[in-house]
C-alpha positions, -999 to 999 in steps of 0.1 A, spaced: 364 -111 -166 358 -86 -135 385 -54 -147 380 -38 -118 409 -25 -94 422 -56 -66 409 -32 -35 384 -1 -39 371 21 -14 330 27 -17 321 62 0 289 76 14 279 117 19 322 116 12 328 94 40 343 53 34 319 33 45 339 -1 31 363 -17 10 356 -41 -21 385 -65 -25 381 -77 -61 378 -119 -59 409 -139 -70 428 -174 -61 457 -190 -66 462 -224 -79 484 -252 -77 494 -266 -116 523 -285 -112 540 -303 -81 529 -329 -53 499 -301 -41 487 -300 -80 451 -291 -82 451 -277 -46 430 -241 -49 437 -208 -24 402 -187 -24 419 -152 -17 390 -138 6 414 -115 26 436 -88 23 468 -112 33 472 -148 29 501 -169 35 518 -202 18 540 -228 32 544 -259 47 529 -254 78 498 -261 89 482 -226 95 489 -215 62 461 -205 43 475 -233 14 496 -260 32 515 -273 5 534 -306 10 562 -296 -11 596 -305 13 612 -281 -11 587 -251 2 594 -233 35 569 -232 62 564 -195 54 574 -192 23 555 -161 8 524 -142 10 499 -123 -9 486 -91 0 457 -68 -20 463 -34 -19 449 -4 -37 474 -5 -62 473 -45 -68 480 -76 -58 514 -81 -46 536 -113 -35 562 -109 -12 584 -136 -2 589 -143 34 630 -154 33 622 -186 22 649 -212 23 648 -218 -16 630 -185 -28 602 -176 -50 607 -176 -88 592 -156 -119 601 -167 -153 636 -181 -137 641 -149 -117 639 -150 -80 624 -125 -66 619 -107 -32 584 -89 -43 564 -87 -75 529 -71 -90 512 -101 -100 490 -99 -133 459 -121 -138 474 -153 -155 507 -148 -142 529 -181 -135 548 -180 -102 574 -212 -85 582 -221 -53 601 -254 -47 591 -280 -72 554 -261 -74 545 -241 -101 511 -216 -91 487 -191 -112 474 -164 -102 437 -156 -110 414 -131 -108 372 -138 -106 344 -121 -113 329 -102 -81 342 -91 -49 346 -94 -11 333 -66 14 358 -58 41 343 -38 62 350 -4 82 345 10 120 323 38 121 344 54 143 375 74 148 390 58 176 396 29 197 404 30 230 431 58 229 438 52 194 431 75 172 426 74 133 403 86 102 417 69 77 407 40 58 434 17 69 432 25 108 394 20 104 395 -12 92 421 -20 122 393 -7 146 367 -27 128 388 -57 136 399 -52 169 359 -43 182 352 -80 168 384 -97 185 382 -75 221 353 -92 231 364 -127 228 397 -146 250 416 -147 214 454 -147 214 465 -114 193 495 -108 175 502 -71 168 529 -61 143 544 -27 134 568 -2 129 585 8 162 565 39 171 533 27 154 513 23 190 515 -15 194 511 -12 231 479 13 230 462 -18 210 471 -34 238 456 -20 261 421 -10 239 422 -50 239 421 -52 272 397 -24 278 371 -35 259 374 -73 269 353 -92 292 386 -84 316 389 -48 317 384 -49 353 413 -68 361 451 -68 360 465 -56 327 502 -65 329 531 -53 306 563 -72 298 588 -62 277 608 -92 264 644 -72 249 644 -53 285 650 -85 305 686 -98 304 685 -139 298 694 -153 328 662 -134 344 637 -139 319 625 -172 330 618 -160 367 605 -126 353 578 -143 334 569 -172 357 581 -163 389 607 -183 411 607 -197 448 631 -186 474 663 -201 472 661 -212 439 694 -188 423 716 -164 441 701 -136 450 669 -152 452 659 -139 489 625 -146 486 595 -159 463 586 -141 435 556 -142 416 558 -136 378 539 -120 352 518 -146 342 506 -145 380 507 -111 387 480 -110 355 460 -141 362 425 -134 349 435 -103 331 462 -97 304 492 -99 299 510 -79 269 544 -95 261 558 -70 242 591 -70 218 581 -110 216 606 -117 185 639 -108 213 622 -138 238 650 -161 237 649 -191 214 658 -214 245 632 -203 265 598 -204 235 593 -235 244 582 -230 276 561 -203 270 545 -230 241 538 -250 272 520 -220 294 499 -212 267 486 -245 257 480 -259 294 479 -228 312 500 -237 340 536 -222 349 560 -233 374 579 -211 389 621 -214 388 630 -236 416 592 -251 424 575 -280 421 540 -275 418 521 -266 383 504 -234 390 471 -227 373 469 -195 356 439 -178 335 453 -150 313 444 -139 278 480 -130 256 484 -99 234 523 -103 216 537 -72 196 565 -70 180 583 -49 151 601 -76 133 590 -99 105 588 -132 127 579 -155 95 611 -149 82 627 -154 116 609 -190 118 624 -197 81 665 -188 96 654 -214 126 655 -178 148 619 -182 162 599 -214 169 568 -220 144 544 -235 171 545 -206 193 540 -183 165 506 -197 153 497 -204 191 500 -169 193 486 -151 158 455 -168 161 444 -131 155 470 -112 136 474 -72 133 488 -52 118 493 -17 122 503 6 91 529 35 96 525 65 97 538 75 63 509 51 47 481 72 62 491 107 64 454 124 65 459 110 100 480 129 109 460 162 115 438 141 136 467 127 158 477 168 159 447 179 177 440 147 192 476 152 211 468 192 213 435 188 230 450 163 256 482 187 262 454 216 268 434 196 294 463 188 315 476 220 315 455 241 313 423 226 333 393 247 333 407 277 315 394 270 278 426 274 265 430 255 232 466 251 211 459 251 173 485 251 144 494 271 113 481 254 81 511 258 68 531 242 99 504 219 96 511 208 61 551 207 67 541 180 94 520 163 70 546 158 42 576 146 68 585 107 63 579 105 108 603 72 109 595 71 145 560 71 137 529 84 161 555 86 189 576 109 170 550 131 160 538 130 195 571 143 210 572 166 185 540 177 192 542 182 229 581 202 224 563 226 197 534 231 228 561 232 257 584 261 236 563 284 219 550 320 231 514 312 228 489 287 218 491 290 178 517 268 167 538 279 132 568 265 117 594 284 141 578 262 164 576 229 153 614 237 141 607 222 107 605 255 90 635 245 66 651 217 53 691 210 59 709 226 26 740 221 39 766 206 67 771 238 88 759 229 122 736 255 141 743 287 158 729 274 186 743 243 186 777 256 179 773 282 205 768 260 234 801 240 228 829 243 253 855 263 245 894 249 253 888 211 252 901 185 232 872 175 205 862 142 221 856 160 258 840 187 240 814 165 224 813 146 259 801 176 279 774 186 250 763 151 250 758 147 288 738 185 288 714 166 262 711 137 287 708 153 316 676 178 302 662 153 280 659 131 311 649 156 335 619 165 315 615 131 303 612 121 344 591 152 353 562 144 328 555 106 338 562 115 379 595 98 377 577 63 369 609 49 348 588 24 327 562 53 315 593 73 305 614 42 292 586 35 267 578 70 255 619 73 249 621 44 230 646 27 257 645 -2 275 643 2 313 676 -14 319 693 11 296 673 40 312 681 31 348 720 32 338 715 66 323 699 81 350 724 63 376 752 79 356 740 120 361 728 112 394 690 114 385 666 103 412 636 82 401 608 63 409 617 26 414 577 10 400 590 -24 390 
């Protein structure tokens, strides 16, 4: 039997070149599926009931996601996937488990083994850095790029998935740049920023008349992308009522707008992200099946930032070097940072991921004296030791007000800056900036109508 680790990394002259995923399979020994094999040939396969499962068990007692298995560097791992009836070892149910060659798992009234073989499958590795305008040395982001340069070319539906933060949308749009479209519309939807009585018209357009307030027709943005690409992002917040009419645009590729008649042809490739698990959601009846497989037909999935830190030097003076061209055109001038500010930014757990480190980034450029970046600037220099707040916090308090004004007025100073700068750097386009803060546009446009902030309407 093959001892080797479940997922090794083969280098060249010190760089990865590719990834050996040691060969293994799971089998079906007891239950209506019995004898039924699962080849493992990929880093993440899934079981259940449904038919794009890589085993479709008949078992009625087995979800139709019910768990997965996914090789990593530090084994083989099943993770259930909310299952109705959950996943069992030795009588224990269990969210996640290391599985061992021989091991005996149960789901429903199935019992399966886990094996491993002898040999191993090649996954292989871009030879680049980047894609599009994302950016990544690491073994994990290169076999992402490897992917994607084998989907972009193609019409494939893509599902991305990933942290909030992780760059969902910048996949996006490397899709769409390196498609057979990248000359035509590229159109950005976010589903959570459009309130429900709207989204059906914001998507496929409505006719004059056809609701108050409609004043005139309105295309949607399935039209407004027709043969380029649309990116429906935040997919999981779609509205359960309303999936099964996307289901129907993106089998017969026809929308009718709210209030029409007529079935409008419309040629547009799909790229979904979203940031929640939505195999568990199809498990609590919370997101229809059928449009998830209609739209994973390629699924990816983007790693955070905390599972590939040597990228994050990379990202650094990938973000430096853009800052430096746009301010400083012509002039040579080039940021760089401390090693030890450097390692400081390295060993932070960036829950906001690449968009975190990115605004942090761009504040350390916008505040410091001169173009070497330390500690003072990044403002990590020391970790909280205990609750005393600031000096410069405390010092910008209002004096002579009740506590809950007090915090008010500091509060609306923060708005009212962060905004201002927010605007100033994206030309007071309110999407550009919604989507760098992390808000939706709707919540944005209220803050900015509450201090009086004037801004570009680009819907």
């Amino acid at each position: 039997m093959d001892r080797s680790p479940a997922l090794t990394t083969v280098f060249v002259d010190q760089r990865a070149t590719a990834r050996r995923m040691r060969k293994s399979r799971l089998v079906v020994i007891e239950g209506p599926d019995k004898g039924q094999v699962l080849e493992i040939t990929r880093g993440r396969v899934t079981v259940g009931r449904s038919t794009p499962n890589d085993l479709v068990m008949s078992d009625k007692a087995i979800s139709g996601c019910h768990f997965e298995l996914v090789t990593t560097e530090g084994g083989h791992i099943l993770r259930d996937l909310g299952s109705t009836n959950g996943t069992y070892y030795q009588d224990c149910r269990v969210r996640e488990i290391f599985l061992k060659p021989g091991v005996v798992i149960r789901a429903g009234t199935s019992r399966f083994q886990f094996q491993t073989l002898e040999g191993s499958v090649n996954i292989p590795l871009s030879d680049k850095d980047r894609f599009g305008d994302l950016v990544g040395a690491s073994v994990a982001m290169r076999e992402v790029f490897a992917s994607l340069e084998r989907v972009a070319p193609s019409d494939l539906m893509v599902l991305v998935s990933g942290e909030t933060g992780t760059g969902k949308e910048l996949v996006a749009r490397a899709i769409h740049k390196y498609s057979r479209r990248t000359d035509k519309p590229f159109v950005t939807q976010d589903c959570s920023a459009i309130p429900r009585d709207l989204i059906e018209s914001t998507l496929f357009g409505h006719e004059k008349g056809s609701f108050t307030g409609a004043v005139g027709q309105h295309r949607g943005c399935f039209e407004q992308a027709h043969t380029g690409t649309i990116f429906l992002d935040e997919i999981g917040e779609l509205d359960l009522t309303l999936q099964p009419k996307l289901l129907r645009v993106l089998e017969t590729k026809e929308i009718k707008r709210v209030g029409g008649d007529r079935d409008i042809s419309v040629d547009v490739r799909v790229v979904a992200a979203t940031n929640r698990d939505l195999r568990a959601m199809i498990n609590k009846a919370a997101f229809r099946e059928d449009l998830y497989f209609r739209l994973s037909v390629i699924h990816v999935e983007i790693p955070p930032l905390r599972e590939r830190r040597d990228d994050i030097p990379v990202l650094v003076r990938a973000f430096l070097d853009d800052l430096s061209e746009r301010w400083y055109p012509g002039e040579g001038r080039r940021f760089e940072v401390s090693p030890e500010a450097m390692d400081r930014l390295v060993s932070l757990p960036w829950q906001g991921n690449v968009r975190e480190l990115r605004n942090t980034v761009e504040r350390a450029a916008s505040l410091a004296d001169g173009t070497l970046l330390g500690l003072a600037d990044f403002r990590v220099q020391a970790r909280p030791t205990s609750s005393a707040a600031p000096a410069s916090a405390v010092a910008s308090i209002p004096s002579g007000l009740p506590f809950k004004d007090a915090k008010q007025k500091v509060v609306d100073q923060f708005e009212v800056a962060f905004l201002s700068v927010l605007l100033e750097k994206h030309g007071g386009n309110i999407t550009r900036s919604a989507q760098e803060a992390g808000l939706t546009r709707y919540h944005l446009r209220e803050l900015l109508k509450r201090h009086g902030i004037v801004y570009q309407h680009d819907e």
